[in-house]
RORODREN-672123 format. One record per residue (C-alpha): residue in one letter; y, x, z. Coordinates in steps of 0.2 Angstrom, whole numbers, padded with zeros to 4 digits, always signed. Each point is the difference from the previous one (the first is absolute). Example, Ala and Ser with C-alpha at 12.3 -4.5 7.8 and 13.67 -1.06 7.14 Angstrom:
REM residues 2
a-0022+0062+0039 s+0017+0006-0003 
This chain:
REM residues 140
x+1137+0543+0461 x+0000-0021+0001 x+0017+0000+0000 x+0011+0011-0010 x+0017+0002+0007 x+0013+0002-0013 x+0010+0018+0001 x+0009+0009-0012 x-0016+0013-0003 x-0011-0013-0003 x+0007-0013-0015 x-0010+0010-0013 x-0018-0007+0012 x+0007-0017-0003 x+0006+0002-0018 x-0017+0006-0004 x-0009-0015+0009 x+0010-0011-0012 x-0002+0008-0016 x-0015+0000+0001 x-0001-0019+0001 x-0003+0000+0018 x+0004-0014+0014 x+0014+0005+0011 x+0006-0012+0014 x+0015+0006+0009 x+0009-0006+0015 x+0019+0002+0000 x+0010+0000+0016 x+0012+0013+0011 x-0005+0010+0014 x+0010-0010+0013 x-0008-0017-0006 x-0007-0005+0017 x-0013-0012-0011 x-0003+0013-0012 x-0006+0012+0013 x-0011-0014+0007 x-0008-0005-0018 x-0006+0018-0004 x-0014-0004+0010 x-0003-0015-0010 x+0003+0009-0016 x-0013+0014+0008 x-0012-0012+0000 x+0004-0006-0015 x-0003+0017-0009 x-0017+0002+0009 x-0006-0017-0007 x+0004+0004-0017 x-0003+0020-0004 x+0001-0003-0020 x+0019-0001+0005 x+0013+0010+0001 x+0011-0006+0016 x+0015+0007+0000 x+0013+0001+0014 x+0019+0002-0008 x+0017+0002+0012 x+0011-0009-0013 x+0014+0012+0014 x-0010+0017-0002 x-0005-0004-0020 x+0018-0007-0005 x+0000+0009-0016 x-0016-0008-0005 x+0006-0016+0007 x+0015+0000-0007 x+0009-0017-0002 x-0017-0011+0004 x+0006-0011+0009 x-0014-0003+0015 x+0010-0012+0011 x-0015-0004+0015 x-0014+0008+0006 x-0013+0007-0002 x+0000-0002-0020 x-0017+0002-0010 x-0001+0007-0017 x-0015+0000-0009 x-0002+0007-0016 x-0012+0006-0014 x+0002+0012-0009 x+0018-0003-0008 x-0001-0021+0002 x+0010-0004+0018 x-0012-0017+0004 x+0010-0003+0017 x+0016+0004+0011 x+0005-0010+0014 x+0000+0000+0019 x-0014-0005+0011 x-0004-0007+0016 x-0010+0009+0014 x-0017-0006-0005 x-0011+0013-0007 x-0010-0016-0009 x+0018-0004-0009 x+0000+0015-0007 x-0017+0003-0006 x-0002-0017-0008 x+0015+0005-0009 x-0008+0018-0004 x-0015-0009-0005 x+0008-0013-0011 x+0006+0014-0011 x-0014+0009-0001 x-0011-0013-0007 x+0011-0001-0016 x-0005+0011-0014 x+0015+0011-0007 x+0006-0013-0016 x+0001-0011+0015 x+0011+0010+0010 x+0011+0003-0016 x+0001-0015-0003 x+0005-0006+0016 x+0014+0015+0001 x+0007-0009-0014 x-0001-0015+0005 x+0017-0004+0010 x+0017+0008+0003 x-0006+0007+0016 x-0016+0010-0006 x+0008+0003-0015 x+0014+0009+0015 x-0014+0008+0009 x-0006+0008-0015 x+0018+0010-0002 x+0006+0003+0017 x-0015+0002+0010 x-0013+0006-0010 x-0004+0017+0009 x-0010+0010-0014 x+0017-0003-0009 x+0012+0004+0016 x-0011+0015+0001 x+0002+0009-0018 x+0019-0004+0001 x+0001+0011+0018 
């Protein structure tokens, strides 16, 4: 499966993927996004270029109590995360390249690099608490 969309049967697959250190890159959006519906082929092909990942499609509607109050304001939103270190949140354009130079950028740090960073402002030090999803996922 290249792309594994979120459900409430299947948190345990992506908790594991992140405890065990793993890469997990996770598109948020809603099922009646209009652009979100027209990204997933991005995202698809995203996920096919990069198998060492876990892509992860999440309806912030369908998986509210994971969710919760994370305020994802545009979309679609990519998270990408290792292990329990959030290294990005934010909305991106339509471009697949956008998004994997951005995927790329954070895989290229070694994890004291990632901490570091997710310390490194107010905002990833916010990411770490409220949208950290190996967290969001032991609290449901």
């Amino acid at each position: 499966m290249l792309i594994l969309t979120l459900d409430n049967d299947n948190h345990q697959e992506l908790a594991a993927t992140l405890a065990d250190d793993g890469w997990v890159a996770a598109c948020l959006c809603a099922a009646w996004c209009g652009s979100c519906r027209e990204y997933f082929a991005n995202f698809t092909a995203l996920a096919q270029r990069h198998p060492q990942v876990q892509f992860v499609w999440i309806d912030i509607e369908d998986q509210a109590e994971l969710i919760g109050d994370l305020d994802v304001d545009n979309f679609p939103t990519l998270l990408i995360q290792r292990g329990d270190v959030v290294a990005f949140l934010g909305p991106v354009e339509m471009d697949l390249r956008l998004a994997e130079r951005i995927l790329l950028a954070q895989m290229e740090k070694s994890l004291p690099e990632l901490q570091a960073e997710a310390l490194s402002s107010t905002e990833r030090r916010h990411w770490q608490l409220e949208a950290n999803l190996l967290r969001r996922l032991a609290d449901i």
